[in-house]
Each structure stands twice: as C-alpha cells, then as structure tokens.
N, C-alpha and C positions, 0 to 999 in steps of 0.2 A: 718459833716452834709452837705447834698447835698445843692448847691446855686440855687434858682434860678431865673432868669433874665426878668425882662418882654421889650418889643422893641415892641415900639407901631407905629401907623402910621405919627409921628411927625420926625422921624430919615430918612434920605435917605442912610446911609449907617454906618456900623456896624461890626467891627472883634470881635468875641471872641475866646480867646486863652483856653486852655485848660491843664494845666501841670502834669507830672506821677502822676497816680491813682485819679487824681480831675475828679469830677463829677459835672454835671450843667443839668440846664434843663432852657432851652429857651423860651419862650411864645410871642409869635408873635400876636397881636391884630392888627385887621384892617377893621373901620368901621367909615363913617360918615363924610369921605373925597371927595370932588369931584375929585379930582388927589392926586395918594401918589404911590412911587415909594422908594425899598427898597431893596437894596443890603445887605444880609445875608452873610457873612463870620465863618463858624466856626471851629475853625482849633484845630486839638489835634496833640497837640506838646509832648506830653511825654506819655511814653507806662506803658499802665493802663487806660488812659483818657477813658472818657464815657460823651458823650453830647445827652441828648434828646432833641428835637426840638418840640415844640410844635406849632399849629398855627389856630386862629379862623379868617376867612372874614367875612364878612357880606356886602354883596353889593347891594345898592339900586338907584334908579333912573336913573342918567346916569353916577353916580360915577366909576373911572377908577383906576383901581390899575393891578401897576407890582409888582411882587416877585421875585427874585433871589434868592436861597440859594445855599450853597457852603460849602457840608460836606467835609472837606480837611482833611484826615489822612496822615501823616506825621509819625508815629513810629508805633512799633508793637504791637499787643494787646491793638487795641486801639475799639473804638464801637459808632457809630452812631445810632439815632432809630429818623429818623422825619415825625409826623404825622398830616399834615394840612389838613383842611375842608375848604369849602366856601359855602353860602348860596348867593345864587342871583336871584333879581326881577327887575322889571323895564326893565330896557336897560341897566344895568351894565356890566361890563367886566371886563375880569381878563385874565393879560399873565404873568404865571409861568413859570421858569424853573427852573430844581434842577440839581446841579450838585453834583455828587459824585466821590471824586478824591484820588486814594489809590498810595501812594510812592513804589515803586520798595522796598524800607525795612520798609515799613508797612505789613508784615507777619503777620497771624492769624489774622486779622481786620476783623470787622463784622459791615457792615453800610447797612442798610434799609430805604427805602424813597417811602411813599405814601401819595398820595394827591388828596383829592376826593371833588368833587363838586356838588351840588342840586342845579337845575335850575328849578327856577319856573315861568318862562318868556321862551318865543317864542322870546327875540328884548336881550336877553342874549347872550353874546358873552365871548367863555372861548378857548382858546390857552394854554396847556399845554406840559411841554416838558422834561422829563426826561430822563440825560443824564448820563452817566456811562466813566471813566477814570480808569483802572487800569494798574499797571505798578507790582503790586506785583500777584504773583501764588497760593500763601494760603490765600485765603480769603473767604466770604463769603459777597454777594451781592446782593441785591435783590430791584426790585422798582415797583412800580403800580400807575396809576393815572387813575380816572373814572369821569364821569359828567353822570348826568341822571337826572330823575327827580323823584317825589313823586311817590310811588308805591299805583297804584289806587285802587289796593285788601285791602290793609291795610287802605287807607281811606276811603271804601267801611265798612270795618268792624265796623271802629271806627264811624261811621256815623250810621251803623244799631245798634250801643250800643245807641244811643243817641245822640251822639255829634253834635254840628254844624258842617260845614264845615271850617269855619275857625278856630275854635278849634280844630277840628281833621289835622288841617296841622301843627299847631303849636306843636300840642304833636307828631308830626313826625320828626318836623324840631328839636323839642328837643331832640330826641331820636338820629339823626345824628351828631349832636352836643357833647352828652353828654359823647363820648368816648374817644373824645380830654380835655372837663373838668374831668376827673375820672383820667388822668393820673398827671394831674397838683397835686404838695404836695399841704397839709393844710397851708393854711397862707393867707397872705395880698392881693397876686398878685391874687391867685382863688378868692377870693373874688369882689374883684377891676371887674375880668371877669364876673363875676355872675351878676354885678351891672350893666354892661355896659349890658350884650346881657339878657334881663329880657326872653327874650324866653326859655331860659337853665334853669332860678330858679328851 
C-alpha cells in the first residue's frame, strides 16, 4: 500500500528516503503563515522507487513563503512526478526552486517537475526557478513552471450564467486547485486538505 506523507508549514526542513520498489506521495500544505521557509529533500535510494510530490500555497496578505525541493535520484529505474500550485492575493510572495538531480547510474529514471501559480494581485511577487542536474544518459526529464492570472473569458462566462463575481473566481480558483486534490489517495491527509483550503470543497 502506497504511504503517504503530509509536511505542512510548521517543519523547515525534511529528508525523505525512499527504498527498492516503495512508493510515497508527499503533500506539501502551505497557508496562513506570515514566514515559512521549507527545504524538501526526497531522495530514492533503491531502484523501483516512485515518489509523488504533491503541493497546495495558498498566499495571502503580506505572508512569505520559500520552497526548495530536491527530487535526488540515486538508483536506476527510479520516478519522480512533482506537482505544486499556488494561489496568491494581497502582497504575498513565493521563491521556489526545484531541483531535479539524476546519478551517473540512475539509468532509465523518469522525474517530472511543474509548478504553477495564480496571481490575483498586481503587489504579488513570485520568483520561480527550475533547475535540472543530470549525470546519467537514459533518462527522461522534463519541467514547467507558469504564473498568470484568472482567464477573463471564463469568468466572462461564468458571470453571464449568473454568478457573482466573486463566486465565479472562486469556482476558477477551485478548478486550478482541484488537480493537485484528485491526485492525493482517499484518506485522512485529503481530507485534513479539503478542511484547511474550503475553496477546493
């Protein structure tokens, strides 16, 4: 049975190890701090390994948050997949960077890393920085990182169905959201998320 992990905004820094053919999936919450700063480590030490990263922001006022993550593949046939969101208003800020780092005999590895952002403030400030380390020749690798903001045609629409305007950003903001909750297993930790970001319900 797959584990998996929640690491909230309360830890400043975090290894997890990952041993042949274990699987985890990771959940990164972070909301409601005015500074939190988190160093991500997740390292697959034996071939098989599979870690998914998962990760919700949520930034408001003038609250500051840094992320480090650090998929480190270490053996062969090993697999990364990390996929954080951030929502941000007020004056909030976020400096991410993802590091993806494949061993000389991490052969056939496969690590993917994207990380997207909805800004809904003009005084939002977002630094993202996706970086790549390989050392092995059979892999497959890939990374993406976006910031933008609400697409005005879709709340053009949802506004000519009816909606207020504040409702129709919220059923946008959930809908950006909701693909990071859809990957999270059934249990405690989705739940715990569901309760914290009532946007997503």
């Amino acid at each position: 049975m797959e584990e998996v992990v929640l690491v909230n905004n309360k830890v400043a820094k975090t290894t997890i190890s990952l041993s042949k053919n274990e699987s985890k999936t990771i959940v990164v919450l972070f909301k409601g701090s005015s500074i939190t700063k988190l160093d991500l480590r997740v390292e697959l030490d034996g071939q098989g390994a599979h870690a998914q990263i998962l990760g919700i922001i949520i930034g408001k006022g003038n609250e500051r948050y840094t992320l480090n993550t650090y998929q480190i593949h270490k053996e062969a046939h090993t697999t990364s997949d990390l996929l954080v969101k951030g929502v941000f208003s007020g004056s909030s800020k976020l400096n991410y960077r993802g590091l993806i780092e494949i061993a000389k005999k991490a052969q056939n590895s496969n690590a993917f890393q994207q990380e997207n952002n909805l800004v809904l403030s003009s005084d939002v400030a977002i630094d993202t920085r996706p970086e790549l380390e390989i050392e092995a020749n059979e892999v497959r690798c890939t990374h993406a990182a976006t910031v933008g903001q609400l697409n005005q045609d879709e709340l053009f629409y949802l506004k000519s169905r009816g909606l207020r305007q504040k409702t129709a950003e919220k059923l946008l903001i959930a809908g950006f959201l909701q693909q990071v909750i859809d990957r999270i297993p059934a249990g405690s930790i989705r739940n715990n998320i569901l309760k914290a970001c009532p946007m997503i319900e």
